[in-house]
C-alpha positions as CSV (number, residue, x, y, z in Angstrom):
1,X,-19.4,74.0,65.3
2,X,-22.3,76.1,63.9
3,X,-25.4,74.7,65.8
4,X,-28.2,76.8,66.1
5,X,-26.8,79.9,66.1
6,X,-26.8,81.7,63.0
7,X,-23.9,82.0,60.4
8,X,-21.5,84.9,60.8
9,X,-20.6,84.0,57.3
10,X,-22.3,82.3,54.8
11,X,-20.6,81.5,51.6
12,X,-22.7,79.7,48.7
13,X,-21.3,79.7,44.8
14,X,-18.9,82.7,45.6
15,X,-16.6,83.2,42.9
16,X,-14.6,86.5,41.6
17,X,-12.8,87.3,38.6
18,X,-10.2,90.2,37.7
19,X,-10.2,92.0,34.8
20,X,-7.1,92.5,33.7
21,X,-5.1,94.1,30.4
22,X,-3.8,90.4,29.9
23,X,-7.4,89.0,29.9
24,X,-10.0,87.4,32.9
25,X,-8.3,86.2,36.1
26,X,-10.8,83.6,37.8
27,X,-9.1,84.3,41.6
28,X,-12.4,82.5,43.3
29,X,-14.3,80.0,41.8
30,X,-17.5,77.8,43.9
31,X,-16.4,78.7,47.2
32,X,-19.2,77.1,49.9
33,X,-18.4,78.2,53.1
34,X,-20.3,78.3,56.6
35,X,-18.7,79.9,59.8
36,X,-20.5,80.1,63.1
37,X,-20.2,82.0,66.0
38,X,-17.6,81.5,68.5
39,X,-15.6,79.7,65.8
40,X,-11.7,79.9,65.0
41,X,-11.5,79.1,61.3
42,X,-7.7,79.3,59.4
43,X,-7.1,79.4,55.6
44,X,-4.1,77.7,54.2
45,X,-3.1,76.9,50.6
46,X,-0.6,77.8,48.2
47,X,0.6,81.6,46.9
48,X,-2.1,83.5,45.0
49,X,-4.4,80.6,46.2
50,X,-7.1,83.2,46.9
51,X,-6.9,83.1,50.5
52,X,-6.8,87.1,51.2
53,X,-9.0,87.7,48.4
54,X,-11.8,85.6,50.2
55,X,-11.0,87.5,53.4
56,X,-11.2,90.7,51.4
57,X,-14.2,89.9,50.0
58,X,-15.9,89.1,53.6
59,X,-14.6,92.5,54.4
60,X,-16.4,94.1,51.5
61,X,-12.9,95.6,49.9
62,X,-13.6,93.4,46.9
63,X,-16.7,92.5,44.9
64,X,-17.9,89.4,44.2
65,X,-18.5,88.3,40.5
66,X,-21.2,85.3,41.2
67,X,-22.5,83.7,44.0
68,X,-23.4,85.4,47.3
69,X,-22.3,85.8,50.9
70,X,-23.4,87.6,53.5
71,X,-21.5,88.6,57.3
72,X,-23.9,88.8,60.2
73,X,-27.0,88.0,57.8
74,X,-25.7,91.1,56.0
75,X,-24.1,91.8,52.8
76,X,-20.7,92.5,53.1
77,X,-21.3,96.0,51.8
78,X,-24.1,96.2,55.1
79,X,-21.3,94.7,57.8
80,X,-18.5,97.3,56.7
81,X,-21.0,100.5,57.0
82,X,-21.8,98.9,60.1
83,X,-18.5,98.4,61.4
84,X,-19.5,94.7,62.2
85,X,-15.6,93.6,61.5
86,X,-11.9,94.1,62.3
87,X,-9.3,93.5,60.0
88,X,-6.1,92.9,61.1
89,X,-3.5,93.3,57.9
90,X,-0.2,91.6,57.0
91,X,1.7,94.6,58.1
92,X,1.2,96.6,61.7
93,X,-0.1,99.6,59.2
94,X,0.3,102.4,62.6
95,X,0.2,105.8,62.0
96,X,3.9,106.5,62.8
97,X,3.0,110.0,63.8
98,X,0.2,108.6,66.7
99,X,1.0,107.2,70.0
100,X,-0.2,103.6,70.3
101,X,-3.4,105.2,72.1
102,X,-4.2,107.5,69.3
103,X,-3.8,104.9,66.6
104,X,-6.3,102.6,68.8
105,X,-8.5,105.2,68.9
106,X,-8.6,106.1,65.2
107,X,-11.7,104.4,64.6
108,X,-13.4,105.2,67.6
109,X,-12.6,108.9,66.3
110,X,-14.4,108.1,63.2
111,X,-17.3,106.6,65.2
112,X,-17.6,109.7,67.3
113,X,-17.4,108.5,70.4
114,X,-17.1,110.7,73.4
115,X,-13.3,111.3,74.8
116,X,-14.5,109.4,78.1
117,X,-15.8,105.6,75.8
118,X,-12.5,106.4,73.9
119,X,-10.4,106.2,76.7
120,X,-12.2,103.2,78.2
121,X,-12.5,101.1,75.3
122,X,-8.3,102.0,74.6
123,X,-7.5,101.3,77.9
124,X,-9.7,98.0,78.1
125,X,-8.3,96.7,74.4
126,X,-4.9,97.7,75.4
127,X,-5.5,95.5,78.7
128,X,-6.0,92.5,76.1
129,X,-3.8,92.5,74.4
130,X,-0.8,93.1,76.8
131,X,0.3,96.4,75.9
132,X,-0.7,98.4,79.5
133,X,1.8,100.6,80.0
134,X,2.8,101.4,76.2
135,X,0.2,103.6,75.9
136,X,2.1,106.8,74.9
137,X,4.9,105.4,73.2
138,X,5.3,105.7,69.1
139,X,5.4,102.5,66.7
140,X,8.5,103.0,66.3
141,X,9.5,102.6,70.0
142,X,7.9,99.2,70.0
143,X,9.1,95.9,68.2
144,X,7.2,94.3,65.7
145,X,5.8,91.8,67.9
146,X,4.2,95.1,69.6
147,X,3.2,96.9,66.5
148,X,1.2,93.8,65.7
149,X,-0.4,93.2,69.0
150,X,-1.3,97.7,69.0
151,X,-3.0,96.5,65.8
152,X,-5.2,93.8,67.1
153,X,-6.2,96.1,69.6
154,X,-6.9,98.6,66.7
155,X,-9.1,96.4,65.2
156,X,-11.0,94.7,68.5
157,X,-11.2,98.6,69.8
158,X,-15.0,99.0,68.3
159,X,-16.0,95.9,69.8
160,X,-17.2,93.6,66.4
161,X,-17.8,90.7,67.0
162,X,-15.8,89.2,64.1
163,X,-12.3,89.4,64.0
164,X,-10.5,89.0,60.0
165,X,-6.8,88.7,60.1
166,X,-4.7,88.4,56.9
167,X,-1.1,86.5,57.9
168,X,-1.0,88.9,60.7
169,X,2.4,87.3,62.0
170,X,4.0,86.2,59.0
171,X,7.1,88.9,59.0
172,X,7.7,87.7,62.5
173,X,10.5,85.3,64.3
174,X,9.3,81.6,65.4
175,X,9.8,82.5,68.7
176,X,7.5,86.1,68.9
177,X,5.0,84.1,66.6
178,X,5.1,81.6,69.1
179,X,4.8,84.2,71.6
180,X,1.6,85.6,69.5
181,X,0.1,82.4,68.9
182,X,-0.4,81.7,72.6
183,X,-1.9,85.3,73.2
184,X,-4.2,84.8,70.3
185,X,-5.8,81.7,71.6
186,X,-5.7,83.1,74.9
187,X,-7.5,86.6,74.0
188,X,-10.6,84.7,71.5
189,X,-11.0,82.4,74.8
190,X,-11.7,85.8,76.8
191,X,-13.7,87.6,74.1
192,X,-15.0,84.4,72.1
193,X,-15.1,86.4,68.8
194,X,-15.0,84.8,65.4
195,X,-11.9,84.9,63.7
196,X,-11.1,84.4,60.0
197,X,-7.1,83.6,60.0
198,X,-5.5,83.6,57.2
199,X,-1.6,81.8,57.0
200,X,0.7,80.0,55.0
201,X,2.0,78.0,58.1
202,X,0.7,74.6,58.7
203,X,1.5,74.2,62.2
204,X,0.4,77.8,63.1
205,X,-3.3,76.7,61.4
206,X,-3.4,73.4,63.5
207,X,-2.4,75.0,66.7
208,X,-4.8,77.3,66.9
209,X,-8.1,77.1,64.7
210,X,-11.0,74.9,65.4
211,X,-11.4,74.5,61.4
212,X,-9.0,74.6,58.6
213,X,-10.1,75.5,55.2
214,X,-7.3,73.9,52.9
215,X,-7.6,76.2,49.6
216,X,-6.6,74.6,45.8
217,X,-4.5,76.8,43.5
218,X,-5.9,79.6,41.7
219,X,-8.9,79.4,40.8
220,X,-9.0,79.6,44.9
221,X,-12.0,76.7,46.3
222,X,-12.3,74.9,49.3
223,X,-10.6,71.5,48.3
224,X,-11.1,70.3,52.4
225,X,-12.3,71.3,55.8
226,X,-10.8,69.8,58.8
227,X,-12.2,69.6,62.4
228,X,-9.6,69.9,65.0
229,X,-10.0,67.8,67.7
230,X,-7.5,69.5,70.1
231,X,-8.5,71.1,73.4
232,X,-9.7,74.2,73.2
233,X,-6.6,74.9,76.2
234,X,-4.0,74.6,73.7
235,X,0.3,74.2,75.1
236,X,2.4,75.5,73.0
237,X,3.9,71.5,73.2
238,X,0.8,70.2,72.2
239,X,2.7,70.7,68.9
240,X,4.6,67.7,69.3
241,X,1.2,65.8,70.2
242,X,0.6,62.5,67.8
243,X,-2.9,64.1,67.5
244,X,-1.9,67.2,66.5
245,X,0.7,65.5,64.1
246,X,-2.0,63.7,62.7
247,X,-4.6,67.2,62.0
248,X,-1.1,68.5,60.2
249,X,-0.5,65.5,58.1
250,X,-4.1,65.7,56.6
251,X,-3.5,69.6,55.7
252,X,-0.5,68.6,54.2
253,X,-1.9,66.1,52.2
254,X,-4.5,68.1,51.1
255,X,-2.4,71.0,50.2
256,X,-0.3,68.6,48.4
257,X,-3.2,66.9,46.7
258,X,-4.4,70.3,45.3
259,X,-0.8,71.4,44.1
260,X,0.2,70.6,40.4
261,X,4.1,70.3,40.8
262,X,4.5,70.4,36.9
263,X,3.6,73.7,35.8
């Protein structure tokens, strides 16, 4: 999926360790990883797997211990001080106090854009992701199928062109993750971003990444990558596809082939 173009993220050797008062805790270890542009690439593995911690560390909110990666050709450090990422976290995080408009424009306040971009870039974000109209209500007036989608506009509201999302509909019902799923593949068809998903949800990888990065227990590395072969025009019932069944069967197997059921 990478061609030519050059890596958004490039991964080679990446490994971190905590230091902790119980001793070293080796959350990363070896990690080789190449995304392109344009690309839709899920992580799935086990609890405490490392999957956030890789996306934190593309984000620059953790440190890398050895090995190197860079975002954009930058280091991670670089890409955050140049706002060349959003980050979309497990949980809505809105500023109950701010309309949905305010808390979109939060980091275009920071940026210092003029009133007049603020307003067009909240109004043209807001128009993504369905949420016209909701403008000046407060996160508490909206569901959390909202909340989530107010974030997403949050994060796309400065206009990177890579989009990290940590289990970003995880707390949610099947049917409004359904729901969310759909818009998802819909919106990174109308932007063509890059998007780093994280999930614990098999079928939520399958249905809508173009790679899968299956992750081994702590130490987190990549133990497979899996092309999808589905249509980028992805049916909610494609689901029930045996193609589809097939992509899920192989990131079961590799999740399963990773897990030690006896500690």
């Amino acid at each position: 999926m990478t061609g030519a173009s050059p890596a958004v993220v490039s991964a080679s050797k990446l490994g971190l360790t905590f230091q902790t008062n119980d001793g070293p805790v080796q959350a990363l270890s070896n990690v080789d990883l190449t995304i392109g542009k344009g690309e839709f690439v899920s992580f799935i593995g086990p609890s405490g797997c490392g999957k956030t911690t890789l996306l934190r560390v593309i984000a620059d909110l953790e440190k890398p211990t050895s090995g190197a990666i860079s975002v954009n050709g930058m280091t991670p450090e670089q890409a955050r001080q140049r706002r060349a990422y959003g980050y979309v976290f497990q949980a809505a995080a809105l500023y109950p106090w701010r309309t949905i408009e305010r808390n979109v424009a939060l980091p275009l306040e920071i940026m210092g854009l003029s009133r007049a971009e603020q307003a067009a870039r909240i109004k043209r974000t807001l128009d993504l992701v369905n949420l016209s109209g909701f403008e000046k209500k407060y996160p508490w007036q909206l569901s959390g199928g909202m909340q989530q989608r107010a974030s997403i506009a949050r994060a796309l509201a400065f206009d990177a062109d890579l989009l990290l999302m940590d289990e970003p509909f995880g707390a949610l019902d099947e049917i409004v993750r359904d729901h969310l799923n759909e818009q998802l593949l819909e919106l990174w068809e109308r932007t063509n971003k890059t998007i780093c998903f994280v999930t614990h949800s098999i079928p939520e990888a399958v249905y809508l990444s173009t790679r899968i990065i299956v992750m081994s227990p702590r130490p987190g590395r990549v133990s497979d990558v899996i092309e999808s072969t589905l249509p980028k025009k992805r049916p909610l019932d494609i689901r029930e596809t045996p193609e589809f069944l097939a992509i899920a069967a192989r990131v079961r197997d590799g999740l399963r082939a990773g897990h030690s059921y006896d500690d």
